[in-house]
BALOBA-776920 format. One record per residue: residue number from 1; x, y, z of N, C-alpha, C in turn; residue in three letters. Coordinates in Angstrom, 1 decimal, decimal comma, padded with zeros to 4 digits, m for minus. Each point is the difference from the previous one (the first is absolute). Layout:
<pts>
+------+--------+--------+--------+--------+--------+--------+--------+--------+--------+------+
: resi :    npx :    npy :    npz :   capx :   capy :   capz :    cpx :    cpy :    cpz : resn :
+------+--------+--------+--------+--------+--------+--------+--------+--------+--------+------+
:  NUM :      X :      Y :      Z :      X :      Y :      Z :      X :      Y :      Z :  ALA :
...
+------+--------+--------+--------+--------+--------+--------+--------+--------+--------+------+
</pts>
This chain:
<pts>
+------+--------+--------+--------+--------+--------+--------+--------+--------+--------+------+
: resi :    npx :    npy :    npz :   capx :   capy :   capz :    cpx :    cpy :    cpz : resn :
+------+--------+--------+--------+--------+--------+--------+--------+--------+--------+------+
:    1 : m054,0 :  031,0 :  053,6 :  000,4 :  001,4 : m000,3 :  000,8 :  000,4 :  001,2 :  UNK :
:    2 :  000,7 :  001,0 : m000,2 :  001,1 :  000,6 :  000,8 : m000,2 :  001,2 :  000,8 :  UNK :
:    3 :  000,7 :  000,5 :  000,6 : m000,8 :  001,7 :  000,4 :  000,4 :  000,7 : m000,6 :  UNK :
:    4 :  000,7 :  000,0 : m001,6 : m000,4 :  000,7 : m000,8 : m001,1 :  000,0 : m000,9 :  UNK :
:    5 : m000,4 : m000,9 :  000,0 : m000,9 : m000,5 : m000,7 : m000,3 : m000,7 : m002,0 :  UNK :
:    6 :  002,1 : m000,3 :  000,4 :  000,3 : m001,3 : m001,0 : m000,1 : m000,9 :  000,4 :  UNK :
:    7 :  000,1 : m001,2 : m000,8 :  000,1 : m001,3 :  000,4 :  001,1 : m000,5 :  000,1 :  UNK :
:    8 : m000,1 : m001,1 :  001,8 :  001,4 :  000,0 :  000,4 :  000,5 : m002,5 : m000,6 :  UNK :
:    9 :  001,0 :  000,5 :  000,3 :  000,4 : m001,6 : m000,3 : m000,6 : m001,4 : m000,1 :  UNK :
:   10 : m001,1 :  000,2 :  000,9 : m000,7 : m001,1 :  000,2 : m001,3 :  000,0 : m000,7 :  UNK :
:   11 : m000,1 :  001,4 : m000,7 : m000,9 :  000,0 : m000,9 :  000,2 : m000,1 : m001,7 :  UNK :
:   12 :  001,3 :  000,4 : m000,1 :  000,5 : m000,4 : m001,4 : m000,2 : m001,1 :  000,0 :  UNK :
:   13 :  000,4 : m000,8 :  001,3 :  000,4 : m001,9 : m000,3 : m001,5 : m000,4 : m000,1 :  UNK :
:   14 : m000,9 :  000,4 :  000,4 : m001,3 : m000,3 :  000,1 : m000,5 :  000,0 : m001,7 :  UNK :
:   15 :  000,1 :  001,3 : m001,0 : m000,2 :  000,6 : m000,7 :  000,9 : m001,2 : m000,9 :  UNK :
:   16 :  001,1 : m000,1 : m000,2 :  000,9 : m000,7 : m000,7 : m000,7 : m001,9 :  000,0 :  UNK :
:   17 : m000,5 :  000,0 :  001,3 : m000,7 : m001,6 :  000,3 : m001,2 : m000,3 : m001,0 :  UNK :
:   18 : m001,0 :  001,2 :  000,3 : m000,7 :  000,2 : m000,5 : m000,5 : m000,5 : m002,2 :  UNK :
:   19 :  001,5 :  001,0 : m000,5 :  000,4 : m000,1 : m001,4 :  000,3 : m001,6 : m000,2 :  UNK :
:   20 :  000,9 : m000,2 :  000,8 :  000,7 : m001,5 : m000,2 : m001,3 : m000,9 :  000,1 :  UNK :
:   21 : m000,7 :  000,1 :  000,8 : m000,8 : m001,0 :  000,1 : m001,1 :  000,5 : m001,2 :  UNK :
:   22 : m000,4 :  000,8 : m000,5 : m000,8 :  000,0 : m001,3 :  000,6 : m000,1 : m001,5 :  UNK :
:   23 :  001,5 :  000,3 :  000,2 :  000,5 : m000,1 : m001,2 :  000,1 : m001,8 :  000,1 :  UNK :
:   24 :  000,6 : m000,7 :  001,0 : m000,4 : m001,5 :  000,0 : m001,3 : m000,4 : m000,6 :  UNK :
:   25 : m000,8 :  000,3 :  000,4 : m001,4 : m000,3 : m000,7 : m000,4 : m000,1 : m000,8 :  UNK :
:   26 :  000,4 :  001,5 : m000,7 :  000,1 :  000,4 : m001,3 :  001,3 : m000,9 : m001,0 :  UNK :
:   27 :  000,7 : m000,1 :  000,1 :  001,0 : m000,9 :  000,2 : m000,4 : m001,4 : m001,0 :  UNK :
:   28 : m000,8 : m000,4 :  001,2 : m000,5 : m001,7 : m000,3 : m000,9 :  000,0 : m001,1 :  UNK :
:   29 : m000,8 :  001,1 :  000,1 : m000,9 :  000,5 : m001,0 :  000,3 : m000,1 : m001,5 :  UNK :
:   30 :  001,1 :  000,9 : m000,1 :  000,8 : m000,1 : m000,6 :  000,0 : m000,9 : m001,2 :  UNK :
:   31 :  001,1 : m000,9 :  001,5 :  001,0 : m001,2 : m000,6 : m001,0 : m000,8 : m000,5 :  UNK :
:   32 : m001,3 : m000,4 :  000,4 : m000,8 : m000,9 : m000,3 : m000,8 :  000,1 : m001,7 :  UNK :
:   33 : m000,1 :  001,3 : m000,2 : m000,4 :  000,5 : m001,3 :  001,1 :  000,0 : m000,8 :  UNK :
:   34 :  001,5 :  000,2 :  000,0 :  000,4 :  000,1 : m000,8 :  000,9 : m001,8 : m000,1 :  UNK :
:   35 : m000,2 : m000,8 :  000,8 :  000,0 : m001,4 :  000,2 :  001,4 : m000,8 :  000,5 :  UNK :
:   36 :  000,4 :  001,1 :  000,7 :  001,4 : m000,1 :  001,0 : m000,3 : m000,9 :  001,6 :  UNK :
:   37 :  001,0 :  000,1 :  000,5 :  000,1 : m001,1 :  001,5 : m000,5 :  001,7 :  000,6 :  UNK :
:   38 : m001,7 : m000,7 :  000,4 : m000,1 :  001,2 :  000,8 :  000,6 :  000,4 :  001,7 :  UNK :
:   39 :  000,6 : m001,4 :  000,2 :  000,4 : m000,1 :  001,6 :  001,0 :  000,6 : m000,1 :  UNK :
:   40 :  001,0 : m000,2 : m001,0 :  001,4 :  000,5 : m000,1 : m000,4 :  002,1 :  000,0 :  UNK :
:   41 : m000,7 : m000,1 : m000,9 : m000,3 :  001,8 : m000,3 : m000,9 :  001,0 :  001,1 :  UNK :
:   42 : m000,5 : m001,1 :  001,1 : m000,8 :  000,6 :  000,9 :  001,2 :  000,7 :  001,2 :  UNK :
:   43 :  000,7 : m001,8 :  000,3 :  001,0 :  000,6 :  000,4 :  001,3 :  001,1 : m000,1 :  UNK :
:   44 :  000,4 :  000,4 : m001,4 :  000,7 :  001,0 :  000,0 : m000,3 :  001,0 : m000,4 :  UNK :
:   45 : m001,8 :  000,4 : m000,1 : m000,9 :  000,8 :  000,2 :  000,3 :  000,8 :  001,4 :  UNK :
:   46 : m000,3 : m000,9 :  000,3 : m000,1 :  000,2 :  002,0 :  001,8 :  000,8 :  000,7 :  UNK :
:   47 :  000,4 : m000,8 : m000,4 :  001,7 :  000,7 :  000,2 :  000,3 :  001,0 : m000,6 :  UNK :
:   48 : m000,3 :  000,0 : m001,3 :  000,5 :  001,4 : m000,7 : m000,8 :  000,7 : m001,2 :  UNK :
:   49 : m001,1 :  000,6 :  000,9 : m001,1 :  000,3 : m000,7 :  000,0 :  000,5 : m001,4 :  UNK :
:   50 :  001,6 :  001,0 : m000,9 : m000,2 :  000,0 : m001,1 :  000,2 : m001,2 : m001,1 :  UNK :
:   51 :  000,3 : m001,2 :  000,5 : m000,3 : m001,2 : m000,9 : m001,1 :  000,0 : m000,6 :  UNK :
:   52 : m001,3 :  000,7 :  000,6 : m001,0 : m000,3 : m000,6 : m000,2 :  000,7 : m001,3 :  UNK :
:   53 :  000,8 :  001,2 : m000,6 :  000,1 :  000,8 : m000,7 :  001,2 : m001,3 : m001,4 :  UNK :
:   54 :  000,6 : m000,2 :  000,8 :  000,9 : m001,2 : m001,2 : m000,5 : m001,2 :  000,0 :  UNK :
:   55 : m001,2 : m000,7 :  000,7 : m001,3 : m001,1 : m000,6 : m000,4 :  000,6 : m001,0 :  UNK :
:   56 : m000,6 :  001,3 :  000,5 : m000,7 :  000,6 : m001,3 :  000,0 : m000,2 : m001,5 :  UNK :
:   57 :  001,5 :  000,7 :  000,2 :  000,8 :  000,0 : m001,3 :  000,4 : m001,3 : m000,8 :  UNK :
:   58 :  000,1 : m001,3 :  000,8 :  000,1 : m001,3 : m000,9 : m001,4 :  000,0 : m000,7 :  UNK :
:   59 :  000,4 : m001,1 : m001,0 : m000,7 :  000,0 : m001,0 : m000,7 : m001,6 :  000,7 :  UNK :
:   60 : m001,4 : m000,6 : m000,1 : m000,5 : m000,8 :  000,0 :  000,4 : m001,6 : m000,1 :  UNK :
:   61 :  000,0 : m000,6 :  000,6 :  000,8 : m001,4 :  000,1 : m001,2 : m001,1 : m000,9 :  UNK :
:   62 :  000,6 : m000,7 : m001,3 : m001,2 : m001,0 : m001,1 :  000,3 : m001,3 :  000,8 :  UNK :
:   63 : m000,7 : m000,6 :  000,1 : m000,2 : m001,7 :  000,8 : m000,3 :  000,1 :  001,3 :  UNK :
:   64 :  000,3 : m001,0 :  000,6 : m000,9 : m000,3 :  000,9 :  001,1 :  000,8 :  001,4 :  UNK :
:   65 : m000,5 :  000,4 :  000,9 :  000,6 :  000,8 :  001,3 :  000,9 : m000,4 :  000,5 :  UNK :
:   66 :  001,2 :  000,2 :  000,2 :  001,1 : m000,8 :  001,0 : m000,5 : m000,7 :  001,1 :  UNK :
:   67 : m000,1 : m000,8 :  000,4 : m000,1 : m000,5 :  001,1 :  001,2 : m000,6 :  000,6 :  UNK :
:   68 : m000,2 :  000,5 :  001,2 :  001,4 : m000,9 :  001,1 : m000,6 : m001,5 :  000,9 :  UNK :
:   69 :  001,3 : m000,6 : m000,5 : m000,3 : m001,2 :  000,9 : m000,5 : m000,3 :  001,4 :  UNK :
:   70 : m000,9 : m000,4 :  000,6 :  000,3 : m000,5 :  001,3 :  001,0 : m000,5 :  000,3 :  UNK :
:   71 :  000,0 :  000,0 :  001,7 :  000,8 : m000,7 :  000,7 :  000,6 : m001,9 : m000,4 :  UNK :
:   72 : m001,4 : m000,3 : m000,4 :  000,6 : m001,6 : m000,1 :  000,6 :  000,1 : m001,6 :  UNK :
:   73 : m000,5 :  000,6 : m001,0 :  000,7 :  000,3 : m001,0 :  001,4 :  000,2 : m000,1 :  UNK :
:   74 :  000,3 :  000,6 :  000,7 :  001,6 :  000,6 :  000,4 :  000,4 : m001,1 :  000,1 :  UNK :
:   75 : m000,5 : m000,8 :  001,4 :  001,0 : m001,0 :  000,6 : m000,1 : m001,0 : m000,4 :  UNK :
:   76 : m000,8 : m000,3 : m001,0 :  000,3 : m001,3 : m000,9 :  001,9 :  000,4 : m001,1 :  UNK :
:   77 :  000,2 :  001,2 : m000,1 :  000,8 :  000,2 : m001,2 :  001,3 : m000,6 :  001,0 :  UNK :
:   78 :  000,4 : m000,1 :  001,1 :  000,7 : m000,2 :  001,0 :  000,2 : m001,1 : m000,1 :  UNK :
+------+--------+--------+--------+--------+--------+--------+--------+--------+--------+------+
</pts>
C-alpha cells in the first residue's frame, strides 16, 4: 500500500502473480478433464491468464490424450 492508501506497483505485480499462478492450476485442471496436453495449457495459463476462459470453451477431446514425445523419441526421427 501507498500513503494514499492504494495499491502501488509492486502490488498489482504481486496480485497479477498471484491470478497467473492459480489460473495455471486451474488450467491443468482443466486440460486434464476435458483430455487436452495439460503442459501445453498450464503453460499458457500462466502467461495469459484469460486462456483459461478459451480452454473452457473447447469442447472435450474423444481418444486417448496427446502425448509429446521425449527427447530420445525426437532424435531417433533425425
Amino acid at each position: 500500500m501507498n500513503m494514499t492508501g492504494g495499491i502501488d506497483l509492486v502490488g498489482w505485480i504481486a496480485i497479477w502473480g498471484a491470478i497467473a499462478i492459480g489460473t495455471a492450476g486451474l488450467g491443468g485442471i482443466l486440460a486434464g478433464i476435458k483430455n487436452r496436453d495439460y503442459s501445453f495449457w498450464i503453460a499458457w495459463c500462466l502467461i495469459l491468464p484469460p486462456m483459461l476462459i478459451f480452454l473452457a470453451l473447447l469442447p472435450r477431446r474423444t481418444g486417448e490424450r496427446p502425448r509429446r514425445p521425449s527427447l530420445d523419441e525426437q532424435e531417433r526421427h533425425w
